[in-house]
C-alpha positions as CSV (number, residue, x, y, z in Angstrom):
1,X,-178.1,-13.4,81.1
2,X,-179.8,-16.0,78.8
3,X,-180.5,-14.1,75.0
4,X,-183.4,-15.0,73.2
5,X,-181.0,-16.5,71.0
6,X,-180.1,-18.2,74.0
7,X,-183.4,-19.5,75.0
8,X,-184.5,-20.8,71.0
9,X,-181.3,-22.9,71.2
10,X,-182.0,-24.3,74.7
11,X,-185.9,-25.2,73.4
12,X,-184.3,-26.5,70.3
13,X,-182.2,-29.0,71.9
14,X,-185.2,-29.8,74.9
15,X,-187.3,-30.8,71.2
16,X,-184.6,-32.8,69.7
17,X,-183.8,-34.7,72.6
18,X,-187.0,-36.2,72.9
19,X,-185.9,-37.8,69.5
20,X,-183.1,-39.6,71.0
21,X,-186.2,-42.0,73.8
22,X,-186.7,-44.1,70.7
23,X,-183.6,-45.7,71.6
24,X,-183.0,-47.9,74.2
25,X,-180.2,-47.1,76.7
26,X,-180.7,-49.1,79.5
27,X,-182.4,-47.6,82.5
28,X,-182.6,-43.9,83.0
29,X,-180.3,-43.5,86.1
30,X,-181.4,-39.9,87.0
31,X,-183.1,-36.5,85.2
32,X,-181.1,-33.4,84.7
33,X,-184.0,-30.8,84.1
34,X,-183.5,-28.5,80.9
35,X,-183.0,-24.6,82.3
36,X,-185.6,-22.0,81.4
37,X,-185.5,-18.7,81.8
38,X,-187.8,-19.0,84.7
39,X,-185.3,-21.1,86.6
40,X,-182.3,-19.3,85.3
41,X,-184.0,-16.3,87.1
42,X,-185.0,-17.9,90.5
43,X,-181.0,-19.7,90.5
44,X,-179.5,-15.8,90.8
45,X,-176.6,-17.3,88.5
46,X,-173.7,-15.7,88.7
47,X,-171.8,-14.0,85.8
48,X,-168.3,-12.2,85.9
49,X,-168.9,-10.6,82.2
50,X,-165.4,-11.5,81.2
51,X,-165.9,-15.9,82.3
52,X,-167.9,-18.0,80.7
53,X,-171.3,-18.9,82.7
54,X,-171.5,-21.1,85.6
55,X,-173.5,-24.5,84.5
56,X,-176.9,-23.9,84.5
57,X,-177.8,-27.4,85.2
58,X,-178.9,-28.0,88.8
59,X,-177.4,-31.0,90.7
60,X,-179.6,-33.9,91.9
61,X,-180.8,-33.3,95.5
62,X,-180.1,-37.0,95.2
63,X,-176.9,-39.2,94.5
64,X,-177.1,-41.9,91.6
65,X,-175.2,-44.7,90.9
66,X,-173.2,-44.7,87.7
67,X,-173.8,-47.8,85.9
68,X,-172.1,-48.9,82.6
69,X,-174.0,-47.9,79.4
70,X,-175.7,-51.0,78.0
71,X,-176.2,-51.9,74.0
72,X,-179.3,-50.6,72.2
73,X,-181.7,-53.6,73.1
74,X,-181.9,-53.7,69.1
75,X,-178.4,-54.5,68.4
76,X,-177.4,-56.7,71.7
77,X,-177.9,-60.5,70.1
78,X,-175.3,-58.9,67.4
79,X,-172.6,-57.8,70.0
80,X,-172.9,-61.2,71.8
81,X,-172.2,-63.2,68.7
82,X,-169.5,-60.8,67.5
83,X,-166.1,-62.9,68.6
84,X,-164.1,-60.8,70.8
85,X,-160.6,-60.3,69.2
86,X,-159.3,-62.5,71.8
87,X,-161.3,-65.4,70.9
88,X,-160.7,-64.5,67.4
89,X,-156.8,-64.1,67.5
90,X,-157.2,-67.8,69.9
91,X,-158.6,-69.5,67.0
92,X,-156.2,-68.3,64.3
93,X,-153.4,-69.4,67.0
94,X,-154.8,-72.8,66.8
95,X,-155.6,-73.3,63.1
96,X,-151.9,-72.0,62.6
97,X,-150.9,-74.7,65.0
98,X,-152.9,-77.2,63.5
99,X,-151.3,-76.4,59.9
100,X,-147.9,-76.2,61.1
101,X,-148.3,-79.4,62.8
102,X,-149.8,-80.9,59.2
103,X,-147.1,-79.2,57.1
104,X,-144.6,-81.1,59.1
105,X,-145.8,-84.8,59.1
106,X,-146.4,-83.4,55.0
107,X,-143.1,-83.2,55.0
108,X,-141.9,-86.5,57.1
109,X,-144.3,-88.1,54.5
110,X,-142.5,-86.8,51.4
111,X,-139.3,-87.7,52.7
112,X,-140.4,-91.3,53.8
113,X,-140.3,-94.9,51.5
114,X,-143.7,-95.9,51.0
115,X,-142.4,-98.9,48.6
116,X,-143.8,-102.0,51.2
117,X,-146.6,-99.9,51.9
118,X,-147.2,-99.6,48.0
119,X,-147.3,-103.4,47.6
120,X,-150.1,-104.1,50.0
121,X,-152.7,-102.1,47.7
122,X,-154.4,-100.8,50.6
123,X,-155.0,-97.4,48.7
124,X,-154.7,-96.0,45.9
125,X,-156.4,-93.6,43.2
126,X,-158.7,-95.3,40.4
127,X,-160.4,-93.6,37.4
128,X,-163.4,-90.8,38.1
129,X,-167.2,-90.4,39.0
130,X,-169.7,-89.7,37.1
131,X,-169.0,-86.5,38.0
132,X,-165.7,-86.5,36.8
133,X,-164.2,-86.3,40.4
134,X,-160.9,-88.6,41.3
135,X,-162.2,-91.7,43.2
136,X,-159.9,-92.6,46.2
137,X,-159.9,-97.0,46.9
138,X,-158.9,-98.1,50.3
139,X,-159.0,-102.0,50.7
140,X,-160.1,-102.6,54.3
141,X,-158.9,-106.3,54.3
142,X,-155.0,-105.7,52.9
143,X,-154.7,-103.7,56.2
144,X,-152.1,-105.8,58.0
145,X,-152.9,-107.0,61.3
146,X,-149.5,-105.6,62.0
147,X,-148.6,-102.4,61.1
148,X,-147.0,-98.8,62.1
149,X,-150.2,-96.7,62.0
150,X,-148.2,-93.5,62.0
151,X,-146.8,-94.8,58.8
152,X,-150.0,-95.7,57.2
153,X,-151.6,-92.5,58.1
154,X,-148.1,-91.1,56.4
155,X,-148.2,-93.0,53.5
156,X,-152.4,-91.8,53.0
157,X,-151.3,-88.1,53.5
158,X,-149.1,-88.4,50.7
159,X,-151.7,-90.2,48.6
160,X,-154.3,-87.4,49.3
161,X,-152.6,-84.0,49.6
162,X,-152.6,-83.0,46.1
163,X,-156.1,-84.8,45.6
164,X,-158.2,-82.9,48.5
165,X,-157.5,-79.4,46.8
166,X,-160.6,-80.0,44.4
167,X,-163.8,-82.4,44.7
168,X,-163.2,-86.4,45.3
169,X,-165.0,-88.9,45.9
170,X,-163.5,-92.3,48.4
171,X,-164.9,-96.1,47.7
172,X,-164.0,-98.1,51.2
173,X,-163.7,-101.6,50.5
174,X,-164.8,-103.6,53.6
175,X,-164.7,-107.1,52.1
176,X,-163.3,-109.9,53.9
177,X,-161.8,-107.5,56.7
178,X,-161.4,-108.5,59.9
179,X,-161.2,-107.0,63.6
180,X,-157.4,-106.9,63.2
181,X,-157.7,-104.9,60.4
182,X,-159.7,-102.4,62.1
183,X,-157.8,-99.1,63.6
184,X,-158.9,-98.3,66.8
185,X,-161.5,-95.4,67.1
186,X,-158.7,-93.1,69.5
187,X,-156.4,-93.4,66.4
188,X,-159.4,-92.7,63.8
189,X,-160.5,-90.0,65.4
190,X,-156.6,-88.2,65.9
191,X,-156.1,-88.8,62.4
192,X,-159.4,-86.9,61.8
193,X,-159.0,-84.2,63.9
194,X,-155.4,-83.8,61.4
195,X,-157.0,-83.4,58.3
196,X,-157.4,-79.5,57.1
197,X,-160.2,-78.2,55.6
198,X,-160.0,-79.2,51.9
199,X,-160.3,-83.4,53.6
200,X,-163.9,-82.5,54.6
201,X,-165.0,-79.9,52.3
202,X,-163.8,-81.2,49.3
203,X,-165.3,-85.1,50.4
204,X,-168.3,-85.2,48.1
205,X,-169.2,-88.6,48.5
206,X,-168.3,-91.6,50.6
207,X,-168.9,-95.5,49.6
208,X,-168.4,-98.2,52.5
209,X,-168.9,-102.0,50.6
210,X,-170.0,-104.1,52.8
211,X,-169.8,-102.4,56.1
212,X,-169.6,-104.2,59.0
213,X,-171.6,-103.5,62.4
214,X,-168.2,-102.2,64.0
215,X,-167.8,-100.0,60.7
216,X,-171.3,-98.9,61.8
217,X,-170.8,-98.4,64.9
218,X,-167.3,-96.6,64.6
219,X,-169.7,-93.7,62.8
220,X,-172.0,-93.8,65.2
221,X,-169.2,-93.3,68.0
222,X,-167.6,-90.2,65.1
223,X,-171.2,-88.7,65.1
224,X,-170.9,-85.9,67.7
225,X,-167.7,-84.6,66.3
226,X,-168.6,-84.5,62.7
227,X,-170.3,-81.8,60.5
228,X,-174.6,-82.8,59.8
229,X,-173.5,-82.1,56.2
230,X,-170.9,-85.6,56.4
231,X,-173.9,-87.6,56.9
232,X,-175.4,-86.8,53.6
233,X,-172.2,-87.6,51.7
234,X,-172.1,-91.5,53.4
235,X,-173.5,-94.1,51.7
236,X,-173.9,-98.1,52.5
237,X,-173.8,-100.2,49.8
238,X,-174.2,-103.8,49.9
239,X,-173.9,-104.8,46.0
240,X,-171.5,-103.6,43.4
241,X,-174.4,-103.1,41.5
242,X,-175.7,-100.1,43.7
243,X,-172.1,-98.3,43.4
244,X,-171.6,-98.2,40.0
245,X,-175.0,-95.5,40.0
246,X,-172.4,-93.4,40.6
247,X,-169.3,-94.7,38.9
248,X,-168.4,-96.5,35.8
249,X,-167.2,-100.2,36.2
250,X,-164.0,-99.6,34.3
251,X,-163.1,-96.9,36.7
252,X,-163.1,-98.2,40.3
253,X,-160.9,-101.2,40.1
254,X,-160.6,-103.5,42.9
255,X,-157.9,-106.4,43.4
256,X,-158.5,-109.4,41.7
257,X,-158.7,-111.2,45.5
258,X,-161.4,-108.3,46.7
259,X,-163.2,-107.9,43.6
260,X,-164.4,-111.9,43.4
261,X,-165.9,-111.6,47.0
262,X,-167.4,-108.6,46.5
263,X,-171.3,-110.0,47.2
264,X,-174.6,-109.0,44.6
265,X,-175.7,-111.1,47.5
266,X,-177.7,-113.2,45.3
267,X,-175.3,-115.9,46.9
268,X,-177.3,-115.2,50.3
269,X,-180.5,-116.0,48.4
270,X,-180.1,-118.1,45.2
271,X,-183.2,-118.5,42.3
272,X,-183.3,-120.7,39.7
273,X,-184.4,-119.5,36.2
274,X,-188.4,-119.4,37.3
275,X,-186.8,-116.9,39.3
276,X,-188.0,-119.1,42.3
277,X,-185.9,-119.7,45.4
278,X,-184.4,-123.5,45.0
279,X,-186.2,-126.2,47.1
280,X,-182.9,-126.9,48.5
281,X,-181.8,-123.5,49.4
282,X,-180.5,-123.8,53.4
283,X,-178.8,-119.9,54.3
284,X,-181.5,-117.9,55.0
285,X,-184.1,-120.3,55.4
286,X,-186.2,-120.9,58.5
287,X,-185.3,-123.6,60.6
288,X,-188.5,-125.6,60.8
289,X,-188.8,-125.5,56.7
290,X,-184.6,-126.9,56.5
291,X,-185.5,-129.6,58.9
292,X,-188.0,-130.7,56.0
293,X,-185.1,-131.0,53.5
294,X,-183.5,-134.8,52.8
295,X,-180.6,-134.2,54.0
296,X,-181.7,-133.0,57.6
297,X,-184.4,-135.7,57.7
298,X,-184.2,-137.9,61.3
299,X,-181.7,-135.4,62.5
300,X,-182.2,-133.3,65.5
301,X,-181.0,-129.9,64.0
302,X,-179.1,-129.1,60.2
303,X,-176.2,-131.1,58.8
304,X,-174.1,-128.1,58.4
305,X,-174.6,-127.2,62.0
306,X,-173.4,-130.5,63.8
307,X,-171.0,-130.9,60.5
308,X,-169.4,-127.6,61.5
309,X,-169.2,-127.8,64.9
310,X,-167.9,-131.4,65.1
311,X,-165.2,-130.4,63.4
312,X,-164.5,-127.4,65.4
313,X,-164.9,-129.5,68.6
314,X,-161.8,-132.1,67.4
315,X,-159.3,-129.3,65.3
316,X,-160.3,-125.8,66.4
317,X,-160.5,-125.4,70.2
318,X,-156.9,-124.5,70.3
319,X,-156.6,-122.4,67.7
320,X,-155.2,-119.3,67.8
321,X,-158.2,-116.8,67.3
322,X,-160.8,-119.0,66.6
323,X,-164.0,-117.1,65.3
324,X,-162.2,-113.9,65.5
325,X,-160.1,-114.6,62.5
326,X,-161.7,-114.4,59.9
327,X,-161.5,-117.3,56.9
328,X,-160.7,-116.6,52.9
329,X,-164.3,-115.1,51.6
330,X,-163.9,-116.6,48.5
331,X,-164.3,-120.4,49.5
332,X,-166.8,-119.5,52.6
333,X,-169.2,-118.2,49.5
334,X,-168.1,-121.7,47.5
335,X,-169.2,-123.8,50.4
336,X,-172.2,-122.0,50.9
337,X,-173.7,-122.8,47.3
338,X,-172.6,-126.0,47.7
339,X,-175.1,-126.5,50.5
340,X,-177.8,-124.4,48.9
341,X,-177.3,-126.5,46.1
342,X,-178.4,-129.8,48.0
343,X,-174.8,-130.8,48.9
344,X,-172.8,-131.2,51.7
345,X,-168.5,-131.1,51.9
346,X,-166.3,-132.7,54.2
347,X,-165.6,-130.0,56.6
348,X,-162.5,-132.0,58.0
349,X,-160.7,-131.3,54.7
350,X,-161.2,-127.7,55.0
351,X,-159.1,-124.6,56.5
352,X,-160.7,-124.4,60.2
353,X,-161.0,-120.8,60.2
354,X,-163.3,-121.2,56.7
355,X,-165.3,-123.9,59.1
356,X,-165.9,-121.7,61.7
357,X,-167.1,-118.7,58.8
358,X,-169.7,-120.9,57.5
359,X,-170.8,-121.9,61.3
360,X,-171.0,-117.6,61.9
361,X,-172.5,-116.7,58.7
362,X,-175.4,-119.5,58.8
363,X,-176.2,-118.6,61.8
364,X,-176.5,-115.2,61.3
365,X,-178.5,-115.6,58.5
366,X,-181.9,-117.1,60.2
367,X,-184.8,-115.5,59.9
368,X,-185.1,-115.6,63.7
369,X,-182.3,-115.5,65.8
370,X,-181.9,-118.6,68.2
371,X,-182.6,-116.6,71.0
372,X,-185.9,-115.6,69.1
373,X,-186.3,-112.4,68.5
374,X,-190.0,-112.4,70.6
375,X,-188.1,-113.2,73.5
376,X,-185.5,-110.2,73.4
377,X,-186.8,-107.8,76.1
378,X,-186.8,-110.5,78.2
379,X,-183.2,-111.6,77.8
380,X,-182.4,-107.7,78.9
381,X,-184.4,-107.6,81.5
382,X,-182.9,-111.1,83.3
383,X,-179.6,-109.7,82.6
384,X,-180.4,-106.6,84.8
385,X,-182.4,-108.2,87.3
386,X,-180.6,-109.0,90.8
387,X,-177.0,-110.8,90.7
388,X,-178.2,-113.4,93.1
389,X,-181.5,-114.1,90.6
390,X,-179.8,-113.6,87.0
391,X,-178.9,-117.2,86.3
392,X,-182.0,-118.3,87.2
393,X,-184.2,-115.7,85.1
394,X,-181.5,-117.0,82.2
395,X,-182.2,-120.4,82.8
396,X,-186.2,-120.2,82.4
397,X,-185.7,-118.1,78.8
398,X,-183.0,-121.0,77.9
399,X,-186.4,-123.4,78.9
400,X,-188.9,-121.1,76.7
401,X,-186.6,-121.5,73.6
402,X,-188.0,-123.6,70.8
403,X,-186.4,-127.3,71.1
404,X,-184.9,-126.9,67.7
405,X,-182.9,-123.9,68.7
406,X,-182.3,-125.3,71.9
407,X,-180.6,-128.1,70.5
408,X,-178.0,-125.9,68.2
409,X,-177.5,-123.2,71.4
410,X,-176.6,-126.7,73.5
411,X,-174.0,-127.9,71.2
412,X,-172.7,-124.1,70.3
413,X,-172.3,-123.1,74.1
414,X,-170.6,-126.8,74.5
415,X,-168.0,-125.6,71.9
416,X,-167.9,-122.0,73.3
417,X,-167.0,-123.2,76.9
418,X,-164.5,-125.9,75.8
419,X,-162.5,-122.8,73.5
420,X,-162.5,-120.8,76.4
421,X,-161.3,-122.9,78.7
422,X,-158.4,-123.2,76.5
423,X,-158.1,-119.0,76.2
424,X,-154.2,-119.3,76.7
425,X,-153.9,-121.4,73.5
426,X,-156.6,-119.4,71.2
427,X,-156.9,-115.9,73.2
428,X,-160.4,-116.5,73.0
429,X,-161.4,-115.7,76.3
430,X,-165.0,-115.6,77.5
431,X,-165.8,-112.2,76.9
432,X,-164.2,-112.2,73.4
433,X,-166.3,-115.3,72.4
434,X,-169.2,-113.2,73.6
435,X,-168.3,-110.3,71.7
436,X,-168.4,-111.9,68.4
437,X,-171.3,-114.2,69.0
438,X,-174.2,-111.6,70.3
439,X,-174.4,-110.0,67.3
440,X,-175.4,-113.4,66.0
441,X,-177.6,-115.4,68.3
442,X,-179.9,-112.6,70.2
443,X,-180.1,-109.8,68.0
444,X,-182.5,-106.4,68.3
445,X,-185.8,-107.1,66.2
446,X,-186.1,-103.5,65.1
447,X,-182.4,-103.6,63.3
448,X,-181.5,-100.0,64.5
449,X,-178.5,-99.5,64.8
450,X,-178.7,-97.0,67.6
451,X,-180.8,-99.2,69.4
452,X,-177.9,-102.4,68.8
453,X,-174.9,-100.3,70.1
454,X,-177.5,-99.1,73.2
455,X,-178.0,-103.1,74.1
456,X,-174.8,-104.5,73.1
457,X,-173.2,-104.2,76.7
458,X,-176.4,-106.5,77.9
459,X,-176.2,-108.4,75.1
460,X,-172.9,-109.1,75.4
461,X,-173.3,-110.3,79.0
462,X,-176.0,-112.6,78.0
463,X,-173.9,-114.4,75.9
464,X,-171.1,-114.3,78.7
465,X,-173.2,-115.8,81.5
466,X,-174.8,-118.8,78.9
467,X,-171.0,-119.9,78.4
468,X,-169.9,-119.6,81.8
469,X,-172.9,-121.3,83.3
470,X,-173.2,-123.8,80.4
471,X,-173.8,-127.2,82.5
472,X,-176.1,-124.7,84.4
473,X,-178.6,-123.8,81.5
474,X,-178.0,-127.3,79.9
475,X,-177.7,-129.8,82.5
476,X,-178.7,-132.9,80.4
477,X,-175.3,-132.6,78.5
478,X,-174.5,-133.7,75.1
């Protein structure tokens, strides 16, 4: 029999439990009804005196299912981002990998003889930041076209081990570097992947002189495995001037055969003392206002664009690496103010790699590319129209072009065919002619970057098909 005792404890826990429906569950799978005295009565429950009593919960006329109790709806989100321990205990097994894996090429690098390495100058630690953080030099150009990478990337973890423990700061020299003294991006991004924390963390800011569009592009290609916070650590910088904001002159030292090509690319644009650009400045310059200038007059396209490739034509169509290799900085720059001086040199008595850097960097320079920018769509679009009709979409762009630039493309693509019909002597085969020359000639009129690496591919085969259908897109010959 239920006391009154009983009965207040039974109501008292009916009353609290309606408490508990402010919480959420999951759905109610069935009701068990709270006994009263009424239905204790009407049940006849049975009671021995000396047992305990039977339940006096009725069973459900009804089976339910039993279903797994789900998280309060309040604190779900939190228990799907909590790690389980597996994923957690996967991760620590992996970071212990990683630093076993780094303490043992630490330790390869410790025991190893960096003394050549040393020599080259290819990094090394200079003064400090304004900040007073250790600034690390690398010197992209004294990267040897030839070299053990698993050394180099050796000889830098012994450099930067004892440096990445606090704030640094790197300056990356790209200065009269070349492709072959490029890493490939599989071997960049290994080495990244190697680096422990403190390497990224501890990276405060990053200086790249003179980048190149492959340096670009290599970061572009790094962007989906690197921290958003990198980005705001990278800087460009395209004058000495703009890096030592940051840094002191006296402490980041370059080489004495970096530090003299390093541009404050007034070279690129000369002025006199009126502060006026020279009457006989020629990079940089459009081509209608050169073809004004003395030395141009009666001629059918500049001096130092028939000069150059004449030369070319008789010494450098069998040249190993022709256009790819690049020339000594230091006299391309000389040259160049000689002819924005009003000047000319004898090209013949030159090294032919410097030729073919001056023939590159002046074209490069126009104002509008010799494909003309106006026409750029276009070029895409004939390059992806139908195989059997590309040539011929080419050909009536080629027929658009201004006569001026369809003079120098003539006598370029003359020179380009000749060098790669000779690709066993200079490895200068068709498609690597095209690959340094697109940037060059047909060049995206909006200067993003994302958009350049998007078009290079097209780009690229523009350039391919001109060279390999020369006589086709310039029948008159020279």
């Amino acid at each position: 029999p239920v006391t009154e005792v009983d009965r207040k404890d039974i109501m008292s826990c009916d009353s609290d439990s309606s408490s508990l429906e402010d919480f959420d569950f999951g759905p109610k799978t069935s009701q068990i009804p709270i006994p009263t005295a009424k239905s204790i009565k009407s049940e006849n429950s049975v009671c021995d005196g000396n047992s305990p009593p039977v339940s006096l919960a009725t069973t459900p006329s009804t089976p339910t299912t039993s279903t797994p109790p789900e998280a309060p709806s309040g604190f779900r989100s939190f228990w799907k981002r909590t790690p389980t321990k597996q994923v957690e205990d996967e991760k620590r097994i992996e970071e212990e990998r990683k630093q076993a894996e780094y303490n043992s090429l630490l330790e390869e690098a410790n025991k190893e003889d960096f003394s050549d390495v040393e020599q080259l100058k290819l990094i090394y630690v200079s003064g400090v930041d304004l900040a007073h953080r250790p600034i690390i030099v690398i010197i992209g150009a004294h990267i040897p076209a030839i070299l053990d990478y698993h050394r180099l990337f050796l000889y830098f973890l012994s450099i930067m081990d004892p440096i990445v423990v606090n704030d640094y700061t790197i300056v990356y020299v790209h200065t009269n570097a070349s492709m072959d003294n490029n890493p490939g991006f599989s071997w960049l991004k290994k080495c990244y992947g190697m680096f422990k924390r403190g390497y990224k963390k501890n990276l405060k800011q990053l200086f790249i002189i003179e980048p190149s569009f492959f340096i670009k592009s290599v970061f572009k290609l790094f962007q989906p495995f690197i921290s958003t916070k990198f980005w705001k650590k990278l800087s460009y910088i395209e004058r000495l001037q703009d890096l030592y904001q940051y840094m002191s002159p006296q402490q980041v030292r370059l080489p004495d055969d970096i530090y003299d090509l390093v541009p404050n690319r007034i070279e690129a644009a000369p002025t006199d003392a009126s502060g006026e650009i020279p009457a006989t400045q020629l990079f940089g310059m459009p081509l209608d206002v050169v073809m004004g200038y003395p030395m141009n007059l009666d001629r059918d396209m500049p001096v130092i664009v028939s000069d150059a490739i004449d030369c070319l034509q008789k010494n450098g169509v069998t040249v190993q690496g022709i256009f790819r290799v690049s020339g000594s900085r230091g006299r391309v720059l000389q040259i160049l103010k000689i002819y924005n001086s009003g000047s000319q040199v004898d090209f013949f008595k030159e090294d032919i790699h410097d030729v073919a850097g001056v023939l590159k960097q002046y074209i490069r320079e126009l104002p509008d590319p010799l494909c003309c920018a106006a026409l750029y769509p276009e070029w895409l679009q004939a390059i992806q129209s139908d195989p059997s009709e590309t040539v011929a979409s080419l050909k009536v762009l080629v027929d658009q072009l201004p006569l001026l630039h369809k003079n120098i493309l003539q006598k370029l693509f003359h020179l380009l065919s000749v060098i790669a019909s000779n690709s066993d002597k200079t490895s200068m085969n068709v498609m690597n002619l095209a690959i340094v020359w697109s940037p060059n000639i047909l060049k995206n009129p909006t200067d993003s970057l994302e958009a350049a690496l998007r078009d290079t591919p097209l780009t690229n085969q523009v350039v391919t098909s001109l060279i390999q259908n020369y006589s086709t897109f310039f029948p008159s010959g020279l």
